[in-house]
N, CA, C, O and CB atoms as a CASP TS submission, in Angstrom:
PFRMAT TS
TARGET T0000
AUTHOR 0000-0000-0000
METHOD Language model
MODEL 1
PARENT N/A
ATOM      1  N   UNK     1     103.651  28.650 104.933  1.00  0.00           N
ATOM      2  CA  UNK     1     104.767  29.172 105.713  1.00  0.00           C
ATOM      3  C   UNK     1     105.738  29.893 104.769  1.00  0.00           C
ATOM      4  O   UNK     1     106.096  29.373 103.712  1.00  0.00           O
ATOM      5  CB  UNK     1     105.491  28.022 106.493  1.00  0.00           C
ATOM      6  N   UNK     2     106.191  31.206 105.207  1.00  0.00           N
ATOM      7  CA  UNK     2     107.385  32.043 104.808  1.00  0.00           C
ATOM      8  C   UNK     2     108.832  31.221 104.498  1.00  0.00           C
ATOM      9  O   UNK     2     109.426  30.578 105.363  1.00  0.00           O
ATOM     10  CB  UNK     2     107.622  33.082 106.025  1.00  0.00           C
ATOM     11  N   UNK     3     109.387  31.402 102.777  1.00  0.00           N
ATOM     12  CA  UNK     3     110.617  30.946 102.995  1.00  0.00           C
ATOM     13  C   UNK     3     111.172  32.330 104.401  1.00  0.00           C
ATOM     14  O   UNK     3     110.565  33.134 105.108  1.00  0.00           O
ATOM     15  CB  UNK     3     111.565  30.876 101.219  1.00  0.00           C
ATOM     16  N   UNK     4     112.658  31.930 104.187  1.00  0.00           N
ATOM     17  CA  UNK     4     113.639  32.694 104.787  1.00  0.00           C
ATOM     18  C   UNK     4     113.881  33.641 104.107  1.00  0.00           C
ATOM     19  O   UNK     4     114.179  34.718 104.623  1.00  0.00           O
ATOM     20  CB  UNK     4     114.699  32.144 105.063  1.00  0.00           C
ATOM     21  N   UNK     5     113.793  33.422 102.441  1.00  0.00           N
ATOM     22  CA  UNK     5     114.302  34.388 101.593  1.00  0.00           C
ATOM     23  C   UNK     5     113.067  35.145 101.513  1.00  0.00           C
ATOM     24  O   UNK     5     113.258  36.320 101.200  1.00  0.00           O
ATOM     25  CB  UNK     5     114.931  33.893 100.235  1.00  0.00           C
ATOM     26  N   UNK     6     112.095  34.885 101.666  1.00  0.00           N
ATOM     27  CA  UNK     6     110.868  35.460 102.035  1.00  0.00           C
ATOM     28  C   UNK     6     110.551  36.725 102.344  1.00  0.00           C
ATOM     29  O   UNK     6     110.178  37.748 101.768  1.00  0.00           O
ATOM     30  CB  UNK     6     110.511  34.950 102.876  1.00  0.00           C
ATOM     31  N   UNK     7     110.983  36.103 104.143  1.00  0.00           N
ATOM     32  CA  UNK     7     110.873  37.370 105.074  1.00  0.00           C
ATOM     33  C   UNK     7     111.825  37.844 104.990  1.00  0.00           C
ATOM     34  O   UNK     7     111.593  38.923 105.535  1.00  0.00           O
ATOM     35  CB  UNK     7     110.614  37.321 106.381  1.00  0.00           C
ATOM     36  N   UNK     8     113.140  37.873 104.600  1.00  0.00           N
ATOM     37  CA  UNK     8     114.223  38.480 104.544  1.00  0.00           C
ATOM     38  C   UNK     8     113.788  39.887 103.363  1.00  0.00           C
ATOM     39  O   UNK     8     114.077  41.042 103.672  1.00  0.00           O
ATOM     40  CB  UNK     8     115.445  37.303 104.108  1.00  0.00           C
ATOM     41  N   UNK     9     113.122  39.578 102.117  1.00  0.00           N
ATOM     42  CA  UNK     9     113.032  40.202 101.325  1.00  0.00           C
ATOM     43  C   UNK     9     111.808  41.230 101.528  1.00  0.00           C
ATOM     44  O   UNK     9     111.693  42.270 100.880  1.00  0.00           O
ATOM     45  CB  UNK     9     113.095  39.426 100.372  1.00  0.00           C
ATOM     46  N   UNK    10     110.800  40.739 102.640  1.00  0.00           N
ATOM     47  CA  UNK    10     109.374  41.870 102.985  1.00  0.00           C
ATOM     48  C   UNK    10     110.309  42.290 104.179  1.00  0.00           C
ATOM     49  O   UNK    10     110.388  43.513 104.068  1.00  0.00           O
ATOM     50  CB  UNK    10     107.357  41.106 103.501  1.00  0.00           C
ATOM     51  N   UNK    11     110.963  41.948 105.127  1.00  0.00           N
ATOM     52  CA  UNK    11     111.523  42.917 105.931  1.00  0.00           C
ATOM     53  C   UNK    11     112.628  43.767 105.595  1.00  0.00           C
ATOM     54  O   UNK    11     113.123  44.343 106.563  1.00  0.00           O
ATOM     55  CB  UNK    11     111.832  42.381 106.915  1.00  0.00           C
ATOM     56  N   UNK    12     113.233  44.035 104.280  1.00  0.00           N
ATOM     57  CA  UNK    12     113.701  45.455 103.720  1.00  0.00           C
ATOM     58  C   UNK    12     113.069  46.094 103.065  1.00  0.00           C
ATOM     59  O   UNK    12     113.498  47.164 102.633  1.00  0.00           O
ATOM     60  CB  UNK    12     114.641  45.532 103.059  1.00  0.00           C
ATOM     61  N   UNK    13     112.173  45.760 102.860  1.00  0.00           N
ATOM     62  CA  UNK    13     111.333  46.551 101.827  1.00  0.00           C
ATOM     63  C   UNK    13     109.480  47.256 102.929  1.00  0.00           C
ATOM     64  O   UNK    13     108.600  48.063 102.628  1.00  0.00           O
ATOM     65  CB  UNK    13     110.925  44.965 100.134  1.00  0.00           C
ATOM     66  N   UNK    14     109.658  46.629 103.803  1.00  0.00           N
ATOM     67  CA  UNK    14     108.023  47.157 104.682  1.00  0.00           C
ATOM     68  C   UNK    14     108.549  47.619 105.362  1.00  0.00           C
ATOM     69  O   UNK    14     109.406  47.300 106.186  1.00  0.00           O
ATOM     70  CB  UNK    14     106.837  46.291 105.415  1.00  0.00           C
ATOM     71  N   UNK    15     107.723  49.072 104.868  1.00  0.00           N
ATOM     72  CA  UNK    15     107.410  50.288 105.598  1.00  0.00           C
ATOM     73  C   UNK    15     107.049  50.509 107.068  1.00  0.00           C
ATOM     74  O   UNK    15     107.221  51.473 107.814  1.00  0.00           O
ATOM     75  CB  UNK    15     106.478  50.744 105.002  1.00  0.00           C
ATOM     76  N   UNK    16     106.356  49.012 107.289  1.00  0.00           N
ATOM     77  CA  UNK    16     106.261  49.425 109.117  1.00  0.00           C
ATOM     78  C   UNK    16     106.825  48.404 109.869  1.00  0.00           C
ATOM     79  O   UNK    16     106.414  48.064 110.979  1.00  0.00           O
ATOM     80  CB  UNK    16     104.634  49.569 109.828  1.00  0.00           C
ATOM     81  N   UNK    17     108.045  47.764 109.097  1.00  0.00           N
ATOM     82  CA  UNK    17     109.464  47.098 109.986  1.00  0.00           C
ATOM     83  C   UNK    17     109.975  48.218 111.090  1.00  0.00           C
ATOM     84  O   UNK    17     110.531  49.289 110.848  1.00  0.00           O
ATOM     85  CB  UNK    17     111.003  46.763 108.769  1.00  0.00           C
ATOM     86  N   UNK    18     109.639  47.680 112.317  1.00  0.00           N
ATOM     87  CA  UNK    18     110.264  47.979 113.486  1.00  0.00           C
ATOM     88  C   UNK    18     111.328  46.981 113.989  1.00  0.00           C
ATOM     89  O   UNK    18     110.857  45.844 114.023  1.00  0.00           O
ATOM     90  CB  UNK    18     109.277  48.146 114.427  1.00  0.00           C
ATOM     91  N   UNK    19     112.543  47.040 114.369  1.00  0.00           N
ATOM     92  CA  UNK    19     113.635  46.832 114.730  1.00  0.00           C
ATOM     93  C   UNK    19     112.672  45.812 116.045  1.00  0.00           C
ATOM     94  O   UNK    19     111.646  46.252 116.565  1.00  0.00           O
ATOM     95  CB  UNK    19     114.722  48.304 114.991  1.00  0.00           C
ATOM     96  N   UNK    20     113.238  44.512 116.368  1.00  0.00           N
ATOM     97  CA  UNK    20     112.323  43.934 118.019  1.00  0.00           C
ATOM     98  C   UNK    20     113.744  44.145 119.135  1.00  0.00           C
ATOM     99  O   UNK    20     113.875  43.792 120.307  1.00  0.00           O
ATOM    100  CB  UNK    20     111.614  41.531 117.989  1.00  0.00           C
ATOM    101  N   UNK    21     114.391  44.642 118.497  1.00  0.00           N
ATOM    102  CA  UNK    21     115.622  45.331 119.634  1.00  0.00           C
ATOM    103  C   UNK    21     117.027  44.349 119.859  1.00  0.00           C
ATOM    104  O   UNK    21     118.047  44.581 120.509  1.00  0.00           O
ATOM    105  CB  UNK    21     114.820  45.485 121.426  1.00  0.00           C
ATOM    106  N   UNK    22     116.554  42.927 118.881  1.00  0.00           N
ATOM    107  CA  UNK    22     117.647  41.914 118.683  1.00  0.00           C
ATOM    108  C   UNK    22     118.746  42.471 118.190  1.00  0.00           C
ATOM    109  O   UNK    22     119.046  41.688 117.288  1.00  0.00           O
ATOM    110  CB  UNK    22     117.319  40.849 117.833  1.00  0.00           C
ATOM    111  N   UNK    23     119.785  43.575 118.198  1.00  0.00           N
ATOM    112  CA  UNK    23     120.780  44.034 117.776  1.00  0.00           C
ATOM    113  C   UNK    23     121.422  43.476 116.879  1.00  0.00           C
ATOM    114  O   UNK    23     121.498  43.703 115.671  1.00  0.00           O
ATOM    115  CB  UNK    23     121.375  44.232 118.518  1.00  0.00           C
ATOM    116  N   UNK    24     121.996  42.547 117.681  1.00  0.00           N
ATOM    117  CA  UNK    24     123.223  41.317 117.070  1.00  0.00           C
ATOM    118  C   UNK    24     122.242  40.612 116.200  1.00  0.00           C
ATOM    119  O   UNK    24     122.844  40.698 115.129  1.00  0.00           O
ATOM    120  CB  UNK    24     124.078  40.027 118.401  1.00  0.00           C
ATOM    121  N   UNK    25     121.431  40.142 116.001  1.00  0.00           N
ATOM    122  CA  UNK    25     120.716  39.491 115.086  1.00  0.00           C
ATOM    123  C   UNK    25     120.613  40.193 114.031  1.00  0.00           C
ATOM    124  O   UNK    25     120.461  39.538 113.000  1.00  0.00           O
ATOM    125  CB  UNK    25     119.591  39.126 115.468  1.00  0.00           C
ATOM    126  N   UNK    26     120.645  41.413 113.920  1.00  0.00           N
ATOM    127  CA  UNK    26     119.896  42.441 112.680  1.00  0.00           C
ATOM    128  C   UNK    26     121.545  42.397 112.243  1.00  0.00           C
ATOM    129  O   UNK    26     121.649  42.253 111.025  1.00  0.00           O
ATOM    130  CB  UNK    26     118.872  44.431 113.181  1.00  0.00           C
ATOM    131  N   UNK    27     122.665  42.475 112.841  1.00  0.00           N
ATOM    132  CA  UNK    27     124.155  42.760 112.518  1.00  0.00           C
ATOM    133  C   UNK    27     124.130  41.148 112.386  1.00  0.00           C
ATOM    134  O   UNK    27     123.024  41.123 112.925  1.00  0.00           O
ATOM    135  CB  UNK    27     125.340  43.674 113.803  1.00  0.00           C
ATOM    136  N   UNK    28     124.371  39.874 112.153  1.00  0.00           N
ATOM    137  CA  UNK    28     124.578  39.028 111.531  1.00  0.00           C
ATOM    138  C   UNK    28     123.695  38.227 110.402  1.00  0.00           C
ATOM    139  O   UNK    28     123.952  37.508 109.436  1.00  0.00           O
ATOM    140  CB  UNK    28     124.907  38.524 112.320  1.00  0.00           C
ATOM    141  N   UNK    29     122.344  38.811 111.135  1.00  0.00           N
ATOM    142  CA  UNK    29     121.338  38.127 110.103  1.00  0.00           C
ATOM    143  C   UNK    29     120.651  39.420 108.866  1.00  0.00           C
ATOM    144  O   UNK    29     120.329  39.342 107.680  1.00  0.00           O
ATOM    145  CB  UNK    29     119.866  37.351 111.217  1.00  0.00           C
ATOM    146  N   UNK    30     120.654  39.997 109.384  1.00  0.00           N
ATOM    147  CA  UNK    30     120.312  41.180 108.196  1.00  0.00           C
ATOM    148  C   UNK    30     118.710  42.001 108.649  1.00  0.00           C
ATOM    149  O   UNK    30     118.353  41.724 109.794  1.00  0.00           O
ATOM    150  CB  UNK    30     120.103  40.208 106.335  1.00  0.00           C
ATOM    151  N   UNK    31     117.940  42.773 108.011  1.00  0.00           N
ATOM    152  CA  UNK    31     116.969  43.280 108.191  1.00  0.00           C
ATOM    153  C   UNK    31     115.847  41.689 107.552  1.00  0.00           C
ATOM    154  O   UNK    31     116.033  41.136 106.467  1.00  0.00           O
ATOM    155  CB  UNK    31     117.047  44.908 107.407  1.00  0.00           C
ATOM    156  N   UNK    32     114.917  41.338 108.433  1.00  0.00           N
ATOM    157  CA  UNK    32     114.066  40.283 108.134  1.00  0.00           C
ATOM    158  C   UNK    32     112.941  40.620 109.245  1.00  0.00           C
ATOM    159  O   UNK    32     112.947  41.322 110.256  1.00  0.00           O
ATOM    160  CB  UNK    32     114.815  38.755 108.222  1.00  0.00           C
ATOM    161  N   UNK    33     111.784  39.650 108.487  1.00  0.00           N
ATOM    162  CA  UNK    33     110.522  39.714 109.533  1.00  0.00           C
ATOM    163  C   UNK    33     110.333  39.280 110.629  1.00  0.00           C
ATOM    164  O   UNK    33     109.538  39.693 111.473  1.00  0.00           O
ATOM    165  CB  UNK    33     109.604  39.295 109.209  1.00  0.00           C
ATOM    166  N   UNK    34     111.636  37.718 110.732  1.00  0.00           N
ATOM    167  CA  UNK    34     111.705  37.421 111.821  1.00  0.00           C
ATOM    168  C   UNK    34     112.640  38.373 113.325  1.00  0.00           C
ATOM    169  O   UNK    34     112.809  37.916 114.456  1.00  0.00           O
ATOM    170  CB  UNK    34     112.101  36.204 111.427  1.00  0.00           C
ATOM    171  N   UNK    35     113.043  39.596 112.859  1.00  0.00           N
ATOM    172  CA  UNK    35     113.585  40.349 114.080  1.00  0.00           C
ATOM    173  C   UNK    35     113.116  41.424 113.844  1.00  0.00           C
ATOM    174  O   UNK    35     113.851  42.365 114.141  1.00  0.00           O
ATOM    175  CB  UNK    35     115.014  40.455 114.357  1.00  0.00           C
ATOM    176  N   UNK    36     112.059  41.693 113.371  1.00  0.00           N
ATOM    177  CA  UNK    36     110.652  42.985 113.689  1.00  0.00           C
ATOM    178  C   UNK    36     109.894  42.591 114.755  1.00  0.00           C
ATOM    179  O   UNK    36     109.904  41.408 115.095  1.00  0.00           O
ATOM    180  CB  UNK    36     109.388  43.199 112.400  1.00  0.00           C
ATOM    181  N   UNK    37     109.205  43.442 115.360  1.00  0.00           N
ATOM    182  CA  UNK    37     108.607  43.250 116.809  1.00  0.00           C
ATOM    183  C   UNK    37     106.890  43.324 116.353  1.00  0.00           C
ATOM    184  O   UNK    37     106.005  43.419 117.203  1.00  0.00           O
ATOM    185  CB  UNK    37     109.207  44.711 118.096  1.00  0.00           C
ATOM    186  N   UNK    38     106.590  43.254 114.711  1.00  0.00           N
ATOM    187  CA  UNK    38     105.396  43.197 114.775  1.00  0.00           C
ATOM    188  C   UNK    38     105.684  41.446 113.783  1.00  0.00           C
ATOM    189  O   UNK    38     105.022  41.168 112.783  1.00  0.00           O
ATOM    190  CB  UNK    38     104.465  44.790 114.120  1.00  0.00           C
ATOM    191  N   UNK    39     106.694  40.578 114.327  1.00  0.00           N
ATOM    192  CA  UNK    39     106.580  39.579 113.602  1.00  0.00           C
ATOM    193  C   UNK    39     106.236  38.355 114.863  1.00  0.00           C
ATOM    194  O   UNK    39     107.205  38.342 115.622  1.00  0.00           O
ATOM    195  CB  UNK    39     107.952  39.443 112.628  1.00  0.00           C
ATOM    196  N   UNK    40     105.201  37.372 115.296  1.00  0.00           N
ATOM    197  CA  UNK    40     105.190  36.791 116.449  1.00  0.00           C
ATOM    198  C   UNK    40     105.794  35.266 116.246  1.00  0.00           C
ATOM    199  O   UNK    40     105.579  34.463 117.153  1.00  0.00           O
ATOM    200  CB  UNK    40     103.764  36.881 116.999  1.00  0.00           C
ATOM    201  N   UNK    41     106.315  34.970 115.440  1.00  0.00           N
ATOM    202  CA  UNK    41     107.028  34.026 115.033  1.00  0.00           C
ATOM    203  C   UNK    41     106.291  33.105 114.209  1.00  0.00           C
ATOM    204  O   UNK    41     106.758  31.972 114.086  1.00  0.00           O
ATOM    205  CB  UNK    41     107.598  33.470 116.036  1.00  0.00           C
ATOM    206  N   UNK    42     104.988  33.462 113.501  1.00  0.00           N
ATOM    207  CA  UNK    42     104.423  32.371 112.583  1.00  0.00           C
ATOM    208  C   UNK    42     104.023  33.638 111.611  1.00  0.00           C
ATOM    209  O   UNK    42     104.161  33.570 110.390  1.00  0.00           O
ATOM    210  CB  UNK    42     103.023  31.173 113.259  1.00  0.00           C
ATOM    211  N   UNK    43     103.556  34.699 112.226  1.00  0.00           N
ATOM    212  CA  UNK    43     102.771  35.416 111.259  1.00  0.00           C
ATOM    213  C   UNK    43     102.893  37.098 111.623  1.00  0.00           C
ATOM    214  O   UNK    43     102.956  37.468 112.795  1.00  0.00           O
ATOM    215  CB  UNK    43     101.159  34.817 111.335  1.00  0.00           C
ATOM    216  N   UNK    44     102.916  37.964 110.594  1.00  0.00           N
ATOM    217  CA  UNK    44     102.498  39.621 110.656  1.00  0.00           C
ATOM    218  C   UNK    44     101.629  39.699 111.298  1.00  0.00           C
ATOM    219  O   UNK    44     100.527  39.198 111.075  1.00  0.00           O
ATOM    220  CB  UNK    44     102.114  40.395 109.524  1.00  0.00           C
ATOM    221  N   UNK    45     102.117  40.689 112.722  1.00  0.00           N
ATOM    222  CA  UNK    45     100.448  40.853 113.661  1.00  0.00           C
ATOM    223  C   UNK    45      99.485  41.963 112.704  1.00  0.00           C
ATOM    224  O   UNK    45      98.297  41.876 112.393  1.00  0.00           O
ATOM    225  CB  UNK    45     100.719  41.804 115.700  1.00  0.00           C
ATOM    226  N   UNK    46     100.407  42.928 112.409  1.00  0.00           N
ATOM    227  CA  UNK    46      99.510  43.691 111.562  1.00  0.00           C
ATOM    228  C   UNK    46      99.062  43.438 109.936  1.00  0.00           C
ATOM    229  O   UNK    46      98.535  44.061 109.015  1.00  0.00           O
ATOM    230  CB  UNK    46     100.092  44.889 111.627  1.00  0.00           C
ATOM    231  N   UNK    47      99.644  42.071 110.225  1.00  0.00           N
ATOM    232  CA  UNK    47      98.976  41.736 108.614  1.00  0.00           C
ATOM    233  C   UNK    47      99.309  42.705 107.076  1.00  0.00           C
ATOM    234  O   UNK    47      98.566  43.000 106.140  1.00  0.00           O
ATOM    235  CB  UNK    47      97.207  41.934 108.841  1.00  0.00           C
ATOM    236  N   UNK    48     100.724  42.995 107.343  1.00  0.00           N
ATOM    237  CA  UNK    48     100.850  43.461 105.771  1.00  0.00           C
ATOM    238  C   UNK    48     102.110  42.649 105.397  1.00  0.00           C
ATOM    239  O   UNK    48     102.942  43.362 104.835  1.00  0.00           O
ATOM    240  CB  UNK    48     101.085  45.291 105.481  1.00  0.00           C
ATOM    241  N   UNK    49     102.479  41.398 105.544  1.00  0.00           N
ATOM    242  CA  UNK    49     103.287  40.228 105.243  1.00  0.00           C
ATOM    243  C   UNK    49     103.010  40.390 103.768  1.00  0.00           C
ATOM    244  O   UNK    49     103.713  41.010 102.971  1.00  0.00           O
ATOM    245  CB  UNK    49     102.861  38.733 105.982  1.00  0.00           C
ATOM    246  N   UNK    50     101.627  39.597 103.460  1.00  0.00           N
ATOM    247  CA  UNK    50     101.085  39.706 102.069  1.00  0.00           C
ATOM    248  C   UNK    50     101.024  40.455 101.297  1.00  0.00           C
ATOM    249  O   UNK    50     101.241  40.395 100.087  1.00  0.00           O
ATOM    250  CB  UNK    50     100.251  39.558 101.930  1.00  0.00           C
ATOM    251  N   UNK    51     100.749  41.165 101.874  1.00  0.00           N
ATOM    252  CA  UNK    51     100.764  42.541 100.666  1.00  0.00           C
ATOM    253  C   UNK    51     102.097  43.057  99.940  1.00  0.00           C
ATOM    254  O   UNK    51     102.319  43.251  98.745  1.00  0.00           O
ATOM    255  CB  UNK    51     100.272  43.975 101.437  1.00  0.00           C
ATOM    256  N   UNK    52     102.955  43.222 101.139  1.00  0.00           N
ATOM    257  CA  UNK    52     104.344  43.493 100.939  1.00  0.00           C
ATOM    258  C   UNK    52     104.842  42.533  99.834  1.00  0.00           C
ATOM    259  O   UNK    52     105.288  42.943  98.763  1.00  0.00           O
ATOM    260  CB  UNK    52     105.149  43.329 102.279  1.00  0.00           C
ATOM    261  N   UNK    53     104.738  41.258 100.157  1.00  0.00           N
ATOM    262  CA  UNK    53     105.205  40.582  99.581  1.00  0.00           C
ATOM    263  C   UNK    53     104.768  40.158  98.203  1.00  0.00           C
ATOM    264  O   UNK    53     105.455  39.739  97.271  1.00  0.00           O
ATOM    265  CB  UNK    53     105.305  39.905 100.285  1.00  0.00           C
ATOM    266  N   UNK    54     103.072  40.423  98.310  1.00  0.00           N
ATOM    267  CA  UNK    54     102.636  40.665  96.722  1.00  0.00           C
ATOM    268  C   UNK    54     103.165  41.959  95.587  1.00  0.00           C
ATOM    269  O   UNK    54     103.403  41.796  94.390  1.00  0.00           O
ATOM    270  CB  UNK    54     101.066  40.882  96.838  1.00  0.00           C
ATOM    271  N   UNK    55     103.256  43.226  96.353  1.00  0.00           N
ATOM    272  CA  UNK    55     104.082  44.031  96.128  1.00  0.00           C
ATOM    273  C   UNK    55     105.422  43.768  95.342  1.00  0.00           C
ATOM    274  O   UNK    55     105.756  44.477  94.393  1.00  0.00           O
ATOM    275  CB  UNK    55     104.229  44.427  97.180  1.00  0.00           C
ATOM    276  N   UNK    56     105.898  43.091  95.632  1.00  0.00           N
ATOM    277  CA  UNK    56     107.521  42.634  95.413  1.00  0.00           C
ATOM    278  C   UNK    56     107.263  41.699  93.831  1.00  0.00           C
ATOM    279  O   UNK    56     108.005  41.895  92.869  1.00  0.00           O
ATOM    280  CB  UNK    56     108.280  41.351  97.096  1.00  0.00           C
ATOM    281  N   UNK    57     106.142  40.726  93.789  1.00  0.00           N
ATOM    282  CA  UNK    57     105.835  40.061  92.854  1.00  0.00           C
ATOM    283  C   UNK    57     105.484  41.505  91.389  1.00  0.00           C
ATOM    284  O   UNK    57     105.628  41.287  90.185  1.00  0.00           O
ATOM    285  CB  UNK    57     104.495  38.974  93.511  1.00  0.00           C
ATOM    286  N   UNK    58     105.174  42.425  91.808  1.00  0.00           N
ATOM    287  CA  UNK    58     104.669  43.116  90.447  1.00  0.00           C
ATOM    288  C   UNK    58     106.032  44.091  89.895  1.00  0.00           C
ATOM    289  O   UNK    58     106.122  44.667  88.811  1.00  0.00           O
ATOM    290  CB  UNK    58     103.094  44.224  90.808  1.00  0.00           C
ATOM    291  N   UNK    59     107.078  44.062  91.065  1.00  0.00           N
ATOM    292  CA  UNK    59     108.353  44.671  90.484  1.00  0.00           C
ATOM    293  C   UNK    59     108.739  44.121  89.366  1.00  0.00           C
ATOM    294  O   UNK    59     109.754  44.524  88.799  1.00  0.00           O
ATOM    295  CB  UNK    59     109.450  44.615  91.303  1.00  0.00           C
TER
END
């Protein structure tokens, strides 16, 4: 399972973060995976969670 700091950190940085239309959430909680509309609440439907986030490891 994803920390928070996790998805917080692959949802500013991935390229195919779509907004899931939670407004107020994105304005108090910030850009994260959990308020992208390709996030279903356990996992990346399109499956680039990992990558992204391996990505981030070679910065």
């Amino acid at each position: 399972m994803a920390s928070k700091e996790q998805l917080k950190l692959v949802g500013l940085t991935c390229n195919h973060y779509s907004s899931s239309g939670m407004t107020a959430s994105i304005i108090n909680y910030g850009r994260s995976c959990e308020n992208c509309e390709k996030w279903d609440g356990k996992k990346c439907t399109i499956n680039v969670f990992d990558k992204t986030l391996a990505g981030l490891d070679q910065g």
